[in-house]
N, C-alpha and C positions, 0 to 999 in steps of 0.2 A: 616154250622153253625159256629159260634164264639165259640172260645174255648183258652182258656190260658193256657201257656205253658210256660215249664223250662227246653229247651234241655242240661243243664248239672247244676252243683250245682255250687250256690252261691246266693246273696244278691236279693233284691226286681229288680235290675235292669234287671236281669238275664229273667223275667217275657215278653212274648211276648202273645199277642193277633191274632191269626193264622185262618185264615178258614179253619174246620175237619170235617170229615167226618159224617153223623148221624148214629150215632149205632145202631144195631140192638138186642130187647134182647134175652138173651139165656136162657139154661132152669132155672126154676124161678129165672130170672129177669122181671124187668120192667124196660120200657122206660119212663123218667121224661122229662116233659118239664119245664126248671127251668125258675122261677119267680128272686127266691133271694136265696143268700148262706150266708153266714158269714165268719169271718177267726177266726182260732184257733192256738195255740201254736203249734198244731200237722205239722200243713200245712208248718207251715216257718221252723220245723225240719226240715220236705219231703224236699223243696224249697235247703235248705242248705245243708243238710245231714250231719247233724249231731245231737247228736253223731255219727261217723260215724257206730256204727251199725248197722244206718237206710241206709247205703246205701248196707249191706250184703242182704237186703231185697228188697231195689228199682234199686239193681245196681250196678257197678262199671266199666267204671270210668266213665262213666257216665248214667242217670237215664233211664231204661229200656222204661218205660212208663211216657213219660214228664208229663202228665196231674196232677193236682196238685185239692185242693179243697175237704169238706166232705160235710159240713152240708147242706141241701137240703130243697127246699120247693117247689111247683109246682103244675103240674097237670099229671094223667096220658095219656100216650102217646097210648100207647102200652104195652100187656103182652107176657110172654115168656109162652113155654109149660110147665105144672105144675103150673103157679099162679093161686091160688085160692080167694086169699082175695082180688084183687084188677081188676078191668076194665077201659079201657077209661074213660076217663073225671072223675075221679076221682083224690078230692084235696087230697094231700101227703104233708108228711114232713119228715125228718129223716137223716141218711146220709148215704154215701159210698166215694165211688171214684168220679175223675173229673169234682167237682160241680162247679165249675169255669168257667163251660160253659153253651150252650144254652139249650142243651138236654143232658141227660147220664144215661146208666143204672145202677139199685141198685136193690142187690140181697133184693126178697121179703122180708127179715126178719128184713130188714133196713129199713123199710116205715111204717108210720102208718096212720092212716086219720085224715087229719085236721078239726078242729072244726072248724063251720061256723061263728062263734064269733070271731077268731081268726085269724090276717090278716096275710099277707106270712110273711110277715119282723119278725113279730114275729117269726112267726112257723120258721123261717131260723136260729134263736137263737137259738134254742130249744133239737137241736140233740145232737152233742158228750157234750155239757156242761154239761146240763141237763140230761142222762145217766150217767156219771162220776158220779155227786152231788148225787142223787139219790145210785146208787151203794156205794157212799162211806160213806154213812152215812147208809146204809144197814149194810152194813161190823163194824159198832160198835153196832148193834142191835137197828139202828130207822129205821122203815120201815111203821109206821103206824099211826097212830092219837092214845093217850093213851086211855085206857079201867079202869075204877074201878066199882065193884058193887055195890058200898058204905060201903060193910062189913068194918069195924075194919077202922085202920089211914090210911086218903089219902096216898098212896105213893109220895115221891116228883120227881118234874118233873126231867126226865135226864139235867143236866148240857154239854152244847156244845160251844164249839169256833169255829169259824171259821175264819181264817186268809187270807184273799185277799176274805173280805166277801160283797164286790159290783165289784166284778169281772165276769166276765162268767159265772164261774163253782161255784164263791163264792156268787153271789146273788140269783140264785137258792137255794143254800145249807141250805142260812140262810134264807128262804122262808120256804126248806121242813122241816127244824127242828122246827121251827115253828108252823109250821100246825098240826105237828106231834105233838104236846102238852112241845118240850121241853125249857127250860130257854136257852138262846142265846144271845153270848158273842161274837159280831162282833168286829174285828181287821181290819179297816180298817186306811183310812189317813183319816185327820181332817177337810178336802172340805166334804169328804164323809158321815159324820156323820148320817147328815139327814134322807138321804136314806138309811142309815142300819136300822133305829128306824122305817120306811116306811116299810122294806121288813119286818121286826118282831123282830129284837134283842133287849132287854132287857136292854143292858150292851153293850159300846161301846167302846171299847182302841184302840188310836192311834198308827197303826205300826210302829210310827218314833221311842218308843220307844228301848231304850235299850236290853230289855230283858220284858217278858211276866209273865216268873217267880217270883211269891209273895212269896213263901215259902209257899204254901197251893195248895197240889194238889187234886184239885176238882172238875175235869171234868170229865165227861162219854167219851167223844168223843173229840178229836181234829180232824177238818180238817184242814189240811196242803195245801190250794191252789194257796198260793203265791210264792212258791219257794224260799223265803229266810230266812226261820229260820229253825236255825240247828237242828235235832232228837232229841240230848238229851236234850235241853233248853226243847222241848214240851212235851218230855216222863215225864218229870220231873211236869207236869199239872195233866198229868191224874192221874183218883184214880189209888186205885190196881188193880181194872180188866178193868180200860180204856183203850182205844183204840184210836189209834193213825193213822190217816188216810191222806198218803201223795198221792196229785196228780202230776202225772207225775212223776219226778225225776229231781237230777239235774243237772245247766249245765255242759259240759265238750265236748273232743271232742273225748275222746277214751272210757275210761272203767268208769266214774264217774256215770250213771246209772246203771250199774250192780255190781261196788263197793257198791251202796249205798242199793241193794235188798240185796245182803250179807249179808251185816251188820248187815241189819235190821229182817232179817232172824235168823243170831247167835244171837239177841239182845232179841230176842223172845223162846229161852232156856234156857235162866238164868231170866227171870219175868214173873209175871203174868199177865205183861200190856202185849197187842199186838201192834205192829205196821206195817202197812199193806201199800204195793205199790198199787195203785188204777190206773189201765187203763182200761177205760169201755170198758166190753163186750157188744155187738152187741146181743140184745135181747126184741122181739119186742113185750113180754109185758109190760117192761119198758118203752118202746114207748105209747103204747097204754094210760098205766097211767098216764104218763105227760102229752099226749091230752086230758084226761077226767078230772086231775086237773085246765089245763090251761083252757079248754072249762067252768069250776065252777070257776073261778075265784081264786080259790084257792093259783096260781102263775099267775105270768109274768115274760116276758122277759123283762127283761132293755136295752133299745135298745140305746146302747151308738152314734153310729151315722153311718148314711148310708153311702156308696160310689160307684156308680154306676162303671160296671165292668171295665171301661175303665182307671180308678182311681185305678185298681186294687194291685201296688206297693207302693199307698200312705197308701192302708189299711194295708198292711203287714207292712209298715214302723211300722207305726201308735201302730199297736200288739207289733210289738217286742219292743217297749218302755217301757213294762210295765205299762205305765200308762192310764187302760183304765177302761172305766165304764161301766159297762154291758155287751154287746156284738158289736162287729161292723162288718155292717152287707153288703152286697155286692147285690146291686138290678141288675138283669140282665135281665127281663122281662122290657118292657117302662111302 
């Protein structure tokens, strides 16, 4: 089978296309026959290593297991002893490891089933963005479409920003807070307008500018998913018991993501706000929910643009530019 690969760290060039072996799965796993993947910020970390405390994890001095790739979309191949929820021929989505190739397995808890409404490119979207979004607006207490029973004053909708909000992780976000009944303050660039008033925001501010801060802080929820605005500019939005929710962390190539959990750590015993590092856990009823959302129409994926796997170093280029819209997605089925 085809499979891509990154026998030591560094840039998109480093990326080879190798015939591997087909794996076999173990106990609960399954074996995916992949259609389409996507790339993520997480992948050109792995790719790069760095910080390098990813490679205290994948390695040193160079990558234990070249296989590179999460988000997944397919069919099932094969199960391991102990899968219960899953058999042959059944359509998946989700992630794990080395989705960068033709087949590979993922531990059961990674998969969910795809809706039959819902074509693979999408469902290849879907996984670590879509998890994160979800999880990180969980983490400020939206996790559901609002409830009143008419008793006494409507309560007023939570107020949310979201910052890199037709991004991956930020056009989901500004989708489910939406859904979820709250007012929505996309932060995106000024091409992007459109499409944020499309996904559901309200209220649209161009990330070009300056500072975000009006001297009124009025937010329930900041999501932080573009990686370029500083903590305290956006602590400085939320109410008193908002919540501050950053993905990822940022760049550096030693201690700047675990300087920045510190901080954010100490910054959370002197106030009421919270602000919280957001990397999705792997939990596959949040799986489950974004395919019964995406199968009602609820969400979409924004499918910024394909690139078949051979093309595989121009999509990575392409990510680490920052400058993407939606998701960009890697087809490896014809």
């Amino acid at each position: 089978m085809k499979a891509v690969v990154a026998r030591r760290y560094g840039g998109p060039e480093t990326l080879q296309i190798v015939d591997a072996s087909l794996p076999e799965p173990g106990e609960g796993q399954v074996r995916v026959r992949i259609a389409a993947s996507s790339v993520n910020p997480l992948d050109w970390h792995e790719l790069r290593g760095t910080p390098h405390l990813v490679r205290l994890a994948r390695g040193m001095p160079q990558p234990k297991d070249p296989s590179l790739g999460s988000d997944i979309a397919g069919t099932v191949e094969a199960v391991g002893p102990g899968v219960t929820r899953f058999a042959a021929g059944d359509e998946v989505f989700g992630y794990g490891k080395a989705a960068w190739a033709e087949h590979t397995v993922v531990a059961e808890k990674g998969l969910a089933h795809r809706p039959d409404s819902v074509g693979v490119e999408e469902a290849a979207g879907l996984g670590i963005a879509a998890v994160t979004a979800l999880q990180a607006l969980r983490r400020g207490g939206l996790g559901a479409p609002r409830t009143w029973d008419g008793a006494g004053v409507e309560p007023m909708p939570p107020r949310v920003m979201i910052i890199g909000a037709t991004g991956g992780v930020g056009s989901i976000a500004t989708q489910l807070a939406a859904h979820f009944g709250a007012h929505v303050t996309a932060v995106t660039s000024a091409g992007n307008r459109e499409l944020a008033l499309r996904l559901g925001a309200e209220e649209v501010l161009d990330y070009a500018a300056q500072t975000l801060d009006d001297g009124l802080a009025r937010y329930d929820i900041v999501v932080e998913a573009s990686g370029a605005r500083p903590t305290r500019e956006l602590a400085r939005l939320l109410t008193p018991d908002g919540v501050l929710a950053v993905v990822g962390a940022p760049r550096g190539d030693w201690i700047a993501p675990v300087a920045a959990v510190v901080k954010r750590a100490v910054a959370n015993r002197f106030t009421t706000k919270t602000i919280a590092s957001i990397l999705a856990r792997r939990d596959p009823a949040d799986l489950a929910r974004l395919a019964t959302l995406l199968g009602e129409g609820a969400i979409r994926v924004v499918v910024g643009e394909v690139y078949p796997l051979e093309r595989i170093a121009d999509a990575v280029r392409h990510s680490e530019s920052g400058h993407v819209r939606g998701k960009l997605i890697v087809r490896i089925a014809p």
